[in-house]
C-alpha positions in Angstrom: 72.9 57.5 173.9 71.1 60.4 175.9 70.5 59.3 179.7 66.8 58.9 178.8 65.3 56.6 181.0 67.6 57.0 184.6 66.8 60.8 185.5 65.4 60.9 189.2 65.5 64.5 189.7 61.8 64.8 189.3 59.0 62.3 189.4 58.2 61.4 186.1 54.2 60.9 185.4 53.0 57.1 185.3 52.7 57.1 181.8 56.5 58.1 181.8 57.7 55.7 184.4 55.9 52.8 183.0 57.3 53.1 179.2 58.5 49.9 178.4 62.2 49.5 177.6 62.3 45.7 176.0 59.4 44.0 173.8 58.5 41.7 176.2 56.7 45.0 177.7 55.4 46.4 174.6 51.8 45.5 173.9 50.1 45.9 171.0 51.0 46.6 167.2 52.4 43.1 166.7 52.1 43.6 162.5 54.9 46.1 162.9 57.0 44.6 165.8 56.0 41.2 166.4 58.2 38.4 167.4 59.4 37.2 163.9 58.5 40.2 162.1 61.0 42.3 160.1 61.3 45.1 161.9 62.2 43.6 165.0 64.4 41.4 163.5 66.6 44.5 162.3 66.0 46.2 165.2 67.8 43.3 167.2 70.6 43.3 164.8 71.0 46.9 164.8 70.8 47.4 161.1 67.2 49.6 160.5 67.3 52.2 158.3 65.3 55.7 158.6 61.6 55.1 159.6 58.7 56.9 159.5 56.7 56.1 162.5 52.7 57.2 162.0 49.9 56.7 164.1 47.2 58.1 166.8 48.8 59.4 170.1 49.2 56.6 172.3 49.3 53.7 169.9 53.6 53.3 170.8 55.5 55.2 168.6 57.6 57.0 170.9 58.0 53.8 173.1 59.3 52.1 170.3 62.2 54.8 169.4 63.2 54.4 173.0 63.5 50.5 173.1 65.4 50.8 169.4 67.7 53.6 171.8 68.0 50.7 174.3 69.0 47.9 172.1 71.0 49.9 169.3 74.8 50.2 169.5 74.0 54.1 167.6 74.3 57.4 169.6 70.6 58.5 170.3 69.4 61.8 170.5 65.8 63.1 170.6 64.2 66.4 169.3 60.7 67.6 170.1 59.7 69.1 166.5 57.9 72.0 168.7 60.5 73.3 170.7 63.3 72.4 168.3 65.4 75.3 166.0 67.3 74.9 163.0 70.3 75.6 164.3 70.0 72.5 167.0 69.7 69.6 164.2 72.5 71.5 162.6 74.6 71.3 165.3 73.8 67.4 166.0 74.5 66.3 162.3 77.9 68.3 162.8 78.3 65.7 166.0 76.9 62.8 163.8 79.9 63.5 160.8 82.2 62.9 163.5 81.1 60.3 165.4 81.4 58.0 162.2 84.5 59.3 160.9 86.2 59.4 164.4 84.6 56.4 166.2 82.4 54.9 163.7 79.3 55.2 165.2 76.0 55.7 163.3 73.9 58.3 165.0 70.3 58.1 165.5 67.9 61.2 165.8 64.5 60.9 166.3 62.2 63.8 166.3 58.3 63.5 167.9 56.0 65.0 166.2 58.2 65.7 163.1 55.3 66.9 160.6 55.7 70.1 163.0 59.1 70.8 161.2 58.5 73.0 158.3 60.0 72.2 154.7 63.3 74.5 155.3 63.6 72.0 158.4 63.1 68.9 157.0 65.5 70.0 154.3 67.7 70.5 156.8 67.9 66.8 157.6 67.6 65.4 153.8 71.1 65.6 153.3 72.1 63.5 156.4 69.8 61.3 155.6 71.0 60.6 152.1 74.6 60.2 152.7 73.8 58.1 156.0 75.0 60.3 158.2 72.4 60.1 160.3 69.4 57.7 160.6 66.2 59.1 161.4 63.4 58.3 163.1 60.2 60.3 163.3 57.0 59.8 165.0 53.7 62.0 163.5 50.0 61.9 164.1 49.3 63.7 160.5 49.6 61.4 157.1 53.0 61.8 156.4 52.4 62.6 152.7 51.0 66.0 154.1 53.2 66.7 156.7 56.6 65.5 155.4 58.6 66.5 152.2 58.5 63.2 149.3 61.9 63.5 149.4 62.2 62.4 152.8 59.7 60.4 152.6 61.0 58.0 149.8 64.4 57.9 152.2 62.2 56.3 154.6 60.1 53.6 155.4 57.0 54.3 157.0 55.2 52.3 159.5 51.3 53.1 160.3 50.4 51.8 163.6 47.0 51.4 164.5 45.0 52.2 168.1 45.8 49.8 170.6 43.1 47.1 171.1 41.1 46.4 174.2 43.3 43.4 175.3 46.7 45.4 174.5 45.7 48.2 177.0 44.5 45.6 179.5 47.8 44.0 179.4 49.2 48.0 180.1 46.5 48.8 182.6 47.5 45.8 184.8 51.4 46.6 184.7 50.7 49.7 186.4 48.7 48.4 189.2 51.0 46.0 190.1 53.7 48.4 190.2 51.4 50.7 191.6 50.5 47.8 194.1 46.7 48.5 193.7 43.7 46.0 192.0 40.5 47.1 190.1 37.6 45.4 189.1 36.4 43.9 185.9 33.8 47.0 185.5 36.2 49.7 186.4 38.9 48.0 184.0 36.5 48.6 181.5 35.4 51.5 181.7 39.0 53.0 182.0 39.6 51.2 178.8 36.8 52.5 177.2 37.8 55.7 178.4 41.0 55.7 176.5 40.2 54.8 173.0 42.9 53.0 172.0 45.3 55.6 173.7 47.6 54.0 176.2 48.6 57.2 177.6 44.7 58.6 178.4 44.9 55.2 180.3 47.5 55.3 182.4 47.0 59.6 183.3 43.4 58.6 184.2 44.7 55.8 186.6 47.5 57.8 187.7 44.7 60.4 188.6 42.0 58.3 190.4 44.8 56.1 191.8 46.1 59.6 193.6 42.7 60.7 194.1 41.4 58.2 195.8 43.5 56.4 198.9 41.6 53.3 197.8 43.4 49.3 197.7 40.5 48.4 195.2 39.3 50.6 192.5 35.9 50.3 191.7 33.7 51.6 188.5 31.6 54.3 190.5 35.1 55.6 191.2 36.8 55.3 187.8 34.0 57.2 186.8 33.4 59.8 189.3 37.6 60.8 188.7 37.5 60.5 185.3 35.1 63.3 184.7 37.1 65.5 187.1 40.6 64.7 184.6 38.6 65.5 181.7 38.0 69.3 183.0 40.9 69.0 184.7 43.0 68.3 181.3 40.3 69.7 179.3 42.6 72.3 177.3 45.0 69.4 176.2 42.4 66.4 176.0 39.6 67.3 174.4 38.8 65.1 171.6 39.9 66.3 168.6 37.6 65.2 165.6 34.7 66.8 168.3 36.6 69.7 167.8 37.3 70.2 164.3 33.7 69.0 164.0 32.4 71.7 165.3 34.5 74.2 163.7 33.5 72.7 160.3 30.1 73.4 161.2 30.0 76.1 162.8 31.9 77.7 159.3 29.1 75.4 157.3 26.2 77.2 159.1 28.0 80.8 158.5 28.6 81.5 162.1 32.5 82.8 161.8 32.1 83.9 165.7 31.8 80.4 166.5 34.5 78.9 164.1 37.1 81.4 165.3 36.4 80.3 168.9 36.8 76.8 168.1 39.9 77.0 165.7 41.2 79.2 168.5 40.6 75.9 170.6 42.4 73.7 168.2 45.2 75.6 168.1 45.4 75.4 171.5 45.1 72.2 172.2 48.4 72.1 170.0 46.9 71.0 166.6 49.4 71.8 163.5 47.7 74.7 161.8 48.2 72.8 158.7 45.9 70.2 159.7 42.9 73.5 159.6 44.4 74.5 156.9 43.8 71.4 154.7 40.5 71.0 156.3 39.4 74.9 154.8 40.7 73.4 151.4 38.6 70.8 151.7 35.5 72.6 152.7 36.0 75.5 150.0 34.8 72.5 148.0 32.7 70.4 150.0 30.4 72.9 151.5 30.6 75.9 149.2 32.0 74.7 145.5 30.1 76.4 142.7 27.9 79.0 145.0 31.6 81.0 145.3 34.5 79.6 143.1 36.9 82.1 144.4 36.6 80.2 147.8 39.3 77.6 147.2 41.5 80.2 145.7 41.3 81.7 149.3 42.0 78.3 151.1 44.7 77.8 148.9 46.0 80.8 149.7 45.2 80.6 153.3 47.7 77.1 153.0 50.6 78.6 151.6 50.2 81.7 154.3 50.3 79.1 157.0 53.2 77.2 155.6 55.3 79.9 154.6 54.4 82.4 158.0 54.2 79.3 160.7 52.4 80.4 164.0 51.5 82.9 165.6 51.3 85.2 162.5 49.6 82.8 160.4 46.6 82.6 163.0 46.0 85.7 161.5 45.8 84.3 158.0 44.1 81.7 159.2 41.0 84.1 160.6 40.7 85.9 157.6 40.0 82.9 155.6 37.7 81.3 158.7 35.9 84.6 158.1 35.3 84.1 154.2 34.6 80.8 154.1 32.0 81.4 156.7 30.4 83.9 155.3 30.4 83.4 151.6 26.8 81.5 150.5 27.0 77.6 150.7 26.2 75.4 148.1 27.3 71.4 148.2 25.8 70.6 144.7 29.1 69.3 143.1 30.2 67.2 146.0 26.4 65.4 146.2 27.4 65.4 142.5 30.1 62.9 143.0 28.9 60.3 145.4 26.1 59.9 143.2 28.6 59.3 140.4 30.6 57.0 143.0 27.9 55.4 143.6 27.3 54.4 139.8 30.6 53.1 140.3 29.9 50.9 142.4 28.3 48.8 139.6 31.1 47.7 137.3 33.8 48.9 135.4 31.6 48.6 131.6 33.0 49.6 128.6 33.4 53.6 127.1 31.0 53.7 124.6 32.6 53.4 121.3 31.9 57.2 119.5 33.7 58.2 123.0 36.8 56.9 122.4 39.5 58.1 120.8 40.6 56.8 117.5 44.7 57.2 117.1 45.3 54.5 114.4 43.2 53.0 111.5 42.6 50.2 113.1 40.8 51.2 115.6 39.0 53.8 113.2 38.2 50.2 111.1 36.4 49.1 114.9 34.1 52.4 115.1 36.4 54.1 117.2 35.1 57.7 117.2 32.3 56.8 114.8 29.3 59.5 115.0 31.5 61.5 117.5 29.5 64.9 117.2 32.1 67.9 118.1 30.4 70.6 120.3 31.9 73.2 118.7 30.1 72.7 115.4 26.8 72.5 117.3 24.6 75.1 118.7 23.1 74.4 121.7 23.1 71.2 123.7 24.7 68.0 122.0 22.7 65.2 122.2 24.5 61.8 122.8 25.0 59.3 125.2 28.3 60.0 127.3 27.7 56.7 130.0 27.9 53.2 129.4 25.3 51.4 128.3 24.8 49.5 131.5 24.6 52.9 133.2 22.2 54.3 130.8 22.2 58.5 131.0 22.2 60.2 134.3 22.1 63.7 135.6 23.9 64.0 139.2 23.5 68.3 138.4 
């Protein structure tokens, strides 16, 4: 296993030094690695398989690689998807083979962030995978059936952890202070907590920050506040909240302001965003905000996708403008998406019966039962067919 926890040549960040290395540290997602839950159980006998590890930053992904690195009997070895080339994986999967045929010893790799691998990298590790010569682990923000190849995917068993509660980062906030050897009160625990959203890492690098700040035994809620809006300018590049982000790039492409939605997906890319995740959002405002006023705009999200996946950054920032620029300035029109949640809506009410000229009569039996009967056929019609297309508990409704 890599020497991942016992390197003193710099001085890690709290959030670093304070990772827990056991479960009797690790607070929070108890579904996925409670005391008797199955998970933990092969974790403990060394016998897991390749997981998929999904979830908002924070929430203990990466923690939990590390403590299966602690108690596995498996070589461990960590990529960041970012920073990491084809030819490195390559290299390790080379070591893996002979580890097991030469020692017998399984090889884990886990990779952070692994949704930033493209498909000729996650091809890459399919293989390995399949013939178990490597067991994978990979921890991603994005849904993993965007981000990750199926065939991975059904070679791996993905676990969606949740933000930590209130109580789970209370337990974390507390560990630090008493290795920090420092005390808060119950108002400044809270609104630290409340500060991180469910993201034990925003917890810790805001009381790293005011506990650095601030030469203070006791730290109280006028200070936890007063430092915490210096860190958030401070780390403002990095920690700005991303759905206010993509929310105003949405909108600022919704009110046709293509000035203002290159500045902010500028921002998101930044602030290290997969450009697939804008991407996938154009797609989906093509049709949401735009839909029948200009067809052609979903073929140019589409096309803006594959650009993006097939380029990979920075090139396909370029791509990425020139469909920013369309889709802001084409005309709007949300008529088909108001369309549908009106028809979800309907819904709602029951799942009644097809009408019975609506249905399609494939036998004689069911031609015997009115299937089909009084069907009218548009094309021998001129003109607009009248009949009843929605169940009779519905009664006819126009959503256009």
């Amino acid at each position: 296993m890599e020497d991942l926890f016992n390197n003193k040549n710099f001085e890690k960040p709290l959030a670093e030094k304070m990772r827990p290395v056991c479960f009797e540290d690790f607070f929070g997602q108890e579904e996925i690695c409670g005391k008797n839950s199955p998970l933990r159980k092969l974790i403990e006998k060394d016998e897991i398989s390749s997981l998929i590890l999904w979830g908002p930053p924070g929430s203990g992904k990466t923690t939990l690689a590390y403590i299966i690195a602690k108690k596995t009997k498996a070589y461990f070895k960590k990529f960041e998807a970012a920073t990491t080339g084809v030819a490195q994986v390559k290299t390790e999967i080379e070591k893996a083979q002979e580890r097991r045929k030469y020692d017998n010893k399984k090889t884990i790799i886990f990779i952070d962030e692994i949704h930033r691998f493209n498909k000729a990298q996650q091809d890459i590790l399919l293989s390995s995978v399949e013939q178990g010569i490597i067991i994978l682990i990979g921890a991603t923000t994005e849904n993993p059936s965007f981000g990750i190849i199926s065939p991975l995917l059904s070679r791996s068993i993905v676990y969606s952890f949740k933000s930590l509660l209130e109580k789970d980062l209370e337990k974390i906030i507390k560990r630090a202070l008493k290795e920090l050897k420092k005390e808060i009160t119950d108002k400044a625990l809270k609104r630290l907590i409340n500060y991180a959203n469910g993201d034990a890492r925003i917890a810790l690098n805001g009381l790293e920050f005011a506990v650095k700040s601030l030469n203070k035994k006791i730290l109280e809620e006028k200070d936890i506040e007063t430092v915490l809006k210096k860190h958030a300018l401070r780390y403002d590049k990095k920690g700005e909240e991303h759905y206010n982000l993509i929310s105003a790039f949405i909108k600022s492409m919704r009110d046709s302001d293509p000035s203002a939605a290159l500045y902010w997906s500028s921002r998101i890319i930044e602030s290290g965003e997969d450009p697939r995740f804008i991407a996938r959002r154009m797609i989906i405002f093509a049709s949401e905000d735009i839909g029948l006023a200009d067809p052609k705009a979903l073929l140019v999200a589409n096309a803006v996708a594959q650009a993006v996946e097939f380029v990979g950054l920075p090139e396909a920032e370029i791509n990425l403008a020139h469909g920013i620029c369309y889709l802001s300035l084409t005309k709007k029109n949300n008529i088909s998406y108001k369309a549908l949640l009106e028809a979800k809506q309907d819904v709602t009410k029951g799942s009644f019966p097809v009408p019975l000229h609506l249905r399609n009569a494939v036998t004689d039996f069911l031609k015997q039962r009115g299937y089909g009967k009084d069907y009218k056929y548009a094309h021998d019609f001129k003109g607009e067919i009248k009949q009843k297309h929605f169940p009779e508990e519905i009664g006819e409704q126009k959503y256009l």
